[in-house]
Backbone as a printed PyTorch tensor [residue, N CA C, xyz], in Angstrom:
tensor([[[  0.7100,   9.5970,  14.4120],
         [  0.4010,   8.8850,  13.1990],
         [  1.6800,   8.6070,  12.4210]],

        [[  1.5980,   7.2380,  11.6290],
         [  2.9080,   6.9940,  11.0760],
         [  2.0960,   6.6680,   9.2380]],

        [[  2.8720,   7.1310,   8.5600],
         [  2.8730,   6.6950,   7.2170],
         [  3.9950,   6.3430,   6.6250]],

        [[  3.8560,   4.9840,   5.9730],
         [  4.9750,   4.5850,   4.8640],
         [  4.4650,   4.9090,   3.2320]],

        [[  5.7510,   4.7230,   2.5960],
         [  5.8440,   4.7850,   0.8470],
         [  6.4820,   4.1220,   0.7320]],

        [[  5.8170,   3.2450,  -0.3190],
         [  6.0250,   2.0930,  -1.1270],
         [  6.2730,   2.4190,  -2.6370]],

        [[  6.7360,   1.8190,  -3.3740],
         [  7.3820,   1.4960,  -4.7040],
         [  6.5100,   0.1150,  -5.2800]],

        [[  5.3840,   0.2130,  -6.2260],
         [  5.0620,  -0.4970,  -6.4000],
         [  5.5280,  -0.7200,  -8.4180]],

        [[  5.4350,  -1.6440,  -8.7020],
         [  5.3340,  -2.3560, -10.3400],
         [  4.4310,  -3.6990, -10.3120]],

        [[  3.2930,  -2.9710, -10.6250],
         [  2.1710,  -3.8270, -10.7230],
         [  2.7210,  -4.9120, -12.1310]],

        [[  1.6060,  -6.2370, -11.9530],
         [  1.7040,  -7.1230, -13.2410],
         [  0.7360,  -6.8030, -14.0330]],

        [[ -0.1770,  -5.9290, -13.7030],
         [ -1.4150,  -5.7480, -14.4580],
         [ -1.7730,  -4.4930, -14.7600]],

        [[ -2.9220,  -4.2900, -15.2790],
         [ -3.1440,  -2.9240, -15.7320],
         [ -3.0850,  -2.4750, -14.7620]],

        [[ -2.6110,  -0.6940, -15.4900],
         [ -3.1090,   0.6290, -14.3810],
         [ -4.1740,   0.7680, -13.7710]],

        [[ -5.4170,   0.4690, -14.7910],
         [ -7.2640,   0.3270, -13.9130],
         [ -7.0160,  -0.6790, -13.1930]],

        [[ -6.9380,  -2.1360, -13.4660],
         [ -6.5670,  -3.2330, -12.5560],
         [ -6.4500,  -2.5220, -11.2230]],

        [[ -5.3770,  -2.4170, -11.3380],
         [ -3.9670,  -2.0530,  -9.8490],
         [ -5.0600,  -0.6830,  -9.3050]],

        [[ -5.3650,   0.2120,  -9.8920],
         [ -5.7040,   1.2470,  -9.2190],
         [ -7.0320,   0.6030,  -8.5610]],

        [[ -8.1580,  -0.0620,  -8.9700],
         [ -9.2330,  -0.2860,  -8.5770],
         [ -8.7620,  -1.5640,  -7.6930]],

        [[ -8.1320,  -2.1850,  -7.2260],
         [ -7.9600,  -3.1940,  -6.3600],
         [ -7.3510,  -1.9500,  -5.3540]],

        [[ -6.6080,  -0.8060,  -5.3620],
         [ -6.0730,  -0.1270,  -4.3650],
         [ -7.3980,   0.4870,  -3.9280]],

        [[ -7.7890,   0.9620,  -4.2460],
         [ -9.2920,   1.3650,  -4.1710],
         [-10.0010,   0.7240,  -2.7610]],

        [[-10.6480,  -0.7300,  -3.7340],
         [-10.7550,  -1.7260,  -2.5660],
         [-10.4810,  -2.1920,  -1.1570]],

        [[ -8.5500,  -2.1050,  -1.4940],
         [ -8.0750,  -2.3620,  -0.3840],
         [ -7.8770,  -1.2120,   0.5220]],

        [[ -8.3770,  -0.1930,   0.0890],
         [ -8.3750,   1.2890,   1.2510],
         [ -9.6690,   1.2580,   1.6600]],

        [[-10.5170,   0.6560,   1.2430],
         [-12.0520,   1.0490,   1.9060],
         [-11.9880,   0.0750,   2.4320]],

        [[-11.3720,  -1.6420,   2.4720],
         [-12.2470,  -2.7600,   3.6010],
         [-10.5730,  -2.3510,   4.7240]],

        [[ -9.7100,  -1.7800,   4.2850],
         [ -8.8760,  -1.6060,   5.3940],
         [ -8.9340,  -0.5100,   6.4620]],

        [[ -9.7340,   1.0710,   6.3240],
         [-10.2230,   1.8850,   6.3710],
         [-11.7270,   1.4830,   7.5860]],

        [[-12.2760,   0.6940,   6.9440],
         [-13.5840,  -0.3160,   7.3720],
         [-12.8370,  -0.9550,   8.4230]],

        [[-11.9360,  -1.2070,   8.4340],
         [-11.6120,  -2.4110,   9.7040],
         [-10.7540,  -1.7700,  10.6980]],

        [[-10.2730,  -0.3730,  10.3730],
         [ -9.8020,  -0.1260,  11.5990],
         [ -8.0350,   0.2510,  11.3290]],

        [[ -7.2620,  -0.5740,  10.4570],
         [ -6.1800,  -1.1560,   9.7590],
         [ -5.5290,   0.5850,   9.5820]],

        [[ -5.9500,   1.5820,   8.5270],
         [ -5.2980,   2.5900,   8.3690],
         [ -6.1360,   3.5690,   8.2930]],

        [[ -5.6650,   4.5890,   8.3900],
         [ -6.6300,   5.8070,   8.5220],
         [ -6.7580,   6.7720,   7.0530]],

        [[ -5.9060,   6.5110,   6.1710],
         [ -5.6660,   7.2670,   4.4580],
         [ -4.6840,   6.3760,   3.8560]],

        [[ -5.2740,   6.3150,   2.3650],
         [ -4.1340,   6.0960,   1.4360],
         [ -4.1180,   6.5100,   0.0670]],

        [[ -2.9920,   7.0670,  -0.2720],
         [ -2.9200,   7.0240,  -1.7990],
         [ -2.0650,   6.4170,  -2.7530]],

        [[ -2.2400,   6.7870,  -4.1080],
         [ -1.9800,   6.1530,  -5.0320],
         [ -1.7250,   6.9960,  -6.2410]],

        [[  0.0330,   7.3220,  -6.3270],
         [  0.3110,   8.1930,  -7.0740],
         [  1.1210,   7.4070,  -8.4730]],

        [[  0.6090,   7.7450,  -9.5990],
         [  1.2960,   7.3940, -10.5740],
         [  2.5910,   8.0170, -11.0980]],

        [[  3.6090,   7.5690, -11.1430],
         [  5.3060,   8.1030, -11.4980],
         [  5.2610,   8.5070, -12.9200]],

        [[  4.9360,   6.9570, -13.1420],
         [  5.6850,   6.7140, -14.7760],
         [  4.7410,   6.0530, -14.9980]],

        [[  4.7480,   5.2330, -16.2400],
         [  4.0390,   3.8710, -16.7330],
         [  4.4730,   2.7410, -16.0870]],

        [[  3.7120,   2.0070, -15.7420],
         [  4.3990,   0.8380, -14.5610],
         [  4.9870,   1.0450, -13.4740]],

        [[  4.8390,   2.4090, -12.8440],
         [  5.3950,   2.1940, -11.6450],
         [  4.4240,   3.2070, -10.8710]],

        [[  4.0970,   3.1520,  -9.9920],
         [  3.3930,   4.1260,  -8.8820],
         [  4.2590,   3.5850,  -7.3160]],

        [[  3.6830,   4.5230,  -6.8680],
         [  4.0600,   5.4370,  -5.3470],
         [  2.5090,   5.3210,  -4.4210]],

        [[  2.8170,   4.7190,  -3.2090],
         [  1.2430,   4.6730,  -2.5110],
         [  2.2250,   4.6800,  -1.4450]],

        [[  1.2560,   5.7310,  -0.5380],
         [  1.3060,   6.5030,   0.7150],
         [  0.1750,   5.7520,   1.9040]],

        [[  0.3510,   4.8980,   2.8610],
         [ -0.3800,   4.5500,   3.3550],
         [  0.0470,   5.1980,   5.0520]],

        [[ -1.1750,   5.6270,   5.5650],
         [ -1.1710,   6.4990,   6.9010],
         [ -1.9690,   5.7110,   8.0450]],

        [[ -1.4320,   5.7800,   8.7840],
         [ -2.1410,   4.7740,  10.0300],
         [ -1.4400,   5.2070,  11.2910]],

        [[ -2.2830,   4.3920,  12.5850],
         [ -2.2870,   4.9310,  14.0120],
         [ -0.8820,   3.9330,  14.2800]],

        [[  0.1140,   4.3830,  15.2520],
         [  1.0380,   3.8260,  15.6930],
         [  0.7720,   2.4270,  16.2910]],

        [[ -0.0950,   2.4660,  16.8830],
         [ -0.8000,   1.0720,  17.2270],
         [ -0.8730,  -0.0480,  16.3340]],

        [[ -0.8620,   0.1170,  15.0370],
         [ -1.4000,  -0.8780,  13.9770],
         [ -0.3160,  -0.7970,  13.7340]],

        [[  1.2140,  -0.3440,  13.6480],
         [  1.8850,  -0.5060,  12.5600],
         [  2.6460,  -1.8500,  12.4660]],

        [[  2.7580,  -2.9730,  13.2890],
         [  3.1350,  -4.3030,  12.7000],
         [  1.9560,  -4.5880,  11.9960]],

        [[  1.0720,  -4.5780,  12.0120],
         [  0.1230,  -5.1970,  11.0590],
         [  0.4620,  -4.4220,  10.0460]],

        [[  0.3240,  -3.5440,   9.7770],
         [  0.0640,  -2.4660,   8.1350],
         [  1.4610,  -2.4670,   7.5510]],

        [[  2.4230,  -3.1240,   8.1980],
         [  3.7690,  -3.4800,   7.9690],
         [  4.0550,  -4.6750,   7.0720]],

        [[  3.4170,  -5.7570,   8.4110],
         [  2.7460,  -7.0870,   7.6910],
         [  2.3590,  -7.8170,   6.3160]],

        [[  1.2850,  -6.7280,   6.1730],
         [  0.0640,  -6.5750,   5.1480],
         [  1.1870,  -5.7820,   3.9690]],

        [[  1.4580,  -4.5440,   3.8130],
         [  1.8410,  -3.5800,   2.9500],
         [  3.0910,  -4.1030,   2.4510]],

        [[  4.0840,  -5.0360,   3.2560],
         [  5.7410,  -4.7140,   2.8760],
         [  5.7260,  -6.1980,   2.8410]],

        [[  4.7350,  -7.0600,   3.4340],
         [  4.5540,  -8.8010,   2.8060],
         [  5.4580,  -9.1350,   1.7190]],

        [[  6.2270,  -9.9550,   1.8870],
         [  7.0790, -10.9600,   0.5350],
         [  5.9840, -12.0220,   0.4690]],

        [[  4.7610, -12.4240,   1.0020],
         [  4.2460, -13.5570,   0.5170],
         [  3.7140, -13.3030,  -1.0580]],

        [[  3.4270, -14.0520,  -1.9830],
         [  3.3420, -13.8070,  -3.6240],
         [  1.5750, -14.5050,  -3.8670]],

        [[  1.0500, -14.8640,  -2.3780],
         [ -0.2760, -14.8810,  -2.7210],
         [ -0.9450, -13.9570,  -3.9800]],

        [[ -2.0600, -14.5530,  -4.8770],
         [ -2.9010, -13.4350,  -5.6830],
         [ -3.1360, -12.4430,  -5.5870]],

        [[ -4.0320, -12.7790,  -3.9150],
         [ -4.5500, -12.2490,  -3.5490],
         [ -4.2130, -10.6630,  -2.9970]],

        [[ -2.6690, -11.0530,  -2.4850],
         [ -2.1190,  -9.8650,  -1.9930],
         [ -1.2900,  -8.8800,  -3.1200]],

        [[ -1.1330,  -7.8990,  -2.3610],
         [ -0.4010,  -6.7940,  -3.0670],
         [  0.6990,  -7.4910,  -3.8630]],

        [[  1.2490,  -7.9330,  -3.3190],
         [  2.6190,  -9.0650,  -3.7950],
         [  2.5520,  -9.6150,  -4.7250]],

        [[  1.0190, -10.3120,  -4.6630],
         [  0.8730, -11.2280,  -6.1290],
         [  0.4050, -10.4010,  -7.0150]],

        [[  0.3040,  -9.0140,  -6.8850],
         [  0.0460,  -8.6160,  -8.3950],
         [  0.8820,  -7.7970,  -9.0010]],

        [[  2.3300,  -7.5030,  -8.1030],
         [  3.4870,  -6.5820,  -8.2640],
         [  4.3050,  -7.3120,  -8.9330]],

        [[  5.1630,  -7.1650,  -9.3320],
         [  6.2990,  -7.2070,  -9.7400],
         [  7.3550,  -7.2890,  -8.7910]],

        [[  7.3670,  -6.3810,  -8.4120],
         [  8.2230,  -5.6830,  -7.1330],
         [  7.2320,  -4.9300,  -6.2750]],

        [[  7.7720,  -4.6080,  -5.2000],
         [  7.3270,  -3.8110,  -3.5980],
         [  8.5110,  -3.5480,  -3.2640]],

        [[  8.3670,  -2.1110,  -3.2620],
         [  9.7870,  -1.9720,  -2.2820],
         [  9.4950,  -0.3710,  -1.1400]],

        [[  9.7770,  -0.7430,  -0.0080],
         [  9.1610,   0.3810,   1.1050],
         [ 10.2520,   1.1880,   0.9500]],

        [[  9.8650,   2.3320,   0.7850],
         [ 10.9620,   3.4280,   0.5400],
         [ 11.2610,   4.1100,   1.5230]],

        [[ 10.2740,   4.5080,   2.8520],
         [ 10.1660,   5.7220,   3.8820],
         [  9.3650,   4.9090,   5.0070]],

        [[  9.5770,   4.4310,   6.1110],
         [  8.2990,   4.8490,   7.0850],
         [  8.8960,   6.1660,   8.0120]],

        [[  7.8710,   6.8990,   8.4070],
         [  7.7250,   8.4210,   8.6040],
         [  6.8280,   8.6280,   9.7090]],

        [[  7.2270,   9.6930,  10.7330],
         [  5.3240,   9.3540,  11.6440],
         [  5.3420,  11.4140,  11.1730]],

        [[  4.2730,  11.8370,  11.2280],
         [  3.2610,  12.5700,  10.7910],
         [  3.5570,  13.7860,  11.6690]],

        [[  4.6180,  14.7870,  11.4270],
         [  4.7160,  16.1010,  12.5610],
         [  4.0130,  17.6190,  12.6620]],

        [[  3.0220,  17.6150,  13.4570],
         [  1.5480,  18.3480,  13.4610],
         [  2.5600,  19.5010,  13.7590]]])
């Protein structure tokens, strides 16, 4: 298993941002995409999310998570910034 950490600065609220992370862990979770994620708050405006997934997926969850596209829709369009701090694989 591999997990990355991300550096996020959302544009929107803390509920906003947290309940869209929410979202995007249960239809990604649902599809197969990652196996855990969280969502740790630093400071004000900035959080830390830990996303864990099977070695198999990781260009996609790479894709998806570390995206420069600035769609709405995506993580991107509601950050400020993204910045991947760690990918890591998981030592049992």
């Amino acid at each position: 298993m591999s997990v990355i950490f991300l550096e996020f600065r959302p544009l929107c609220s803390e509920k906003e941002f947290s309940q869209y992370w929410r979202s995007l862990r249960n239809r990604h979770k649902k599809e197969g995409l990652i196996m855990q994620s969280d969502l740790f708050k630093v400071r004000e405006g900035l959080f830390l999310g830990q996303v864990e997934f099977e070695n198999t997926q990781r260009s996609n969850v790479l894709s998806y998570y570390d995206s420069k596209e600035s769609k709405s829709d995506t993580l991107q369009g509601m950050c400020k910034s993204i910045r991947m701090i760690y990918t890591a694989i998981r030592v049992q």
